[in-house]
C-alpha positions as CSV (number, residue, x, y, z in Angstrom):
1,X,-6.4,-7.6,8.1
2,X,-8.2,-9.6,5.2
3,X,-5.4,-12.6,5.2
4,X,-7.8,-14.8,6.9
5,X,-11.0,-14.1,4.7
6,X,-10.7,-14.4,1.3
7,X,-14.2,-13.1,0.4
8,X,-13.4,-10.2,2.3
9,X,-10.5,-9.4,0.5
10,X,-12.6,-9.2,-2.4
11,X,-14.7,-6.7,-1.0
12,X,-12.0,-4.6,0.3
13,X,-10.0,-4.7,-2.8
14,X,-12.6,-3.9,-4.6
15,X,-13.7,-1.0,-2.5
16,X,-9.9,0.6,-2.6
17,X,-10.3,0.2,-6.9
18,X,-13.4,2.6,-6.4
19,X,-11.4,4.9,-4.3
20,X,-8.9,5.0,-6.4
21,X,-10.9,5.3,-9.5
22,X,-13.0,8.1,-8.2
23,X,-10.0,10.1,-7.3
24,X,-8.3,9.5,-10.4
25,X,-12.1,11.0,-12.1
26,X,-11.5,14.1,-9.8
27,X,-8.4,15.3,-9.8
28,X,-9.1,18.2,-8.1
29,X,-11.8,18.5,-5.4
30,X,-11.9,22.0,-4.7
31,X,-13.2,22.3,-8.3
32,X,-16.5,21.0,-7.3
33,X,-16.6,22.2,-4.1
């Protein structure tokens, strides 16, 4: 998608790293539901 467009990249990597990090800070959604 990104190959093309480094800057981007950036700013989709980065954006999967707070996905990641905000699932991995709740484990378990129906707990806050």
């Amino acid at each position: 998608l990104a190959q093309h467009d480094a800057e981007l990249h950036q700013r989709l990597s980065a954006w999967r790293q707070a996905q990641t990090d905000d699932v991995l800070d709740n484990p378990d959604p129906r707990g806050a539901a």
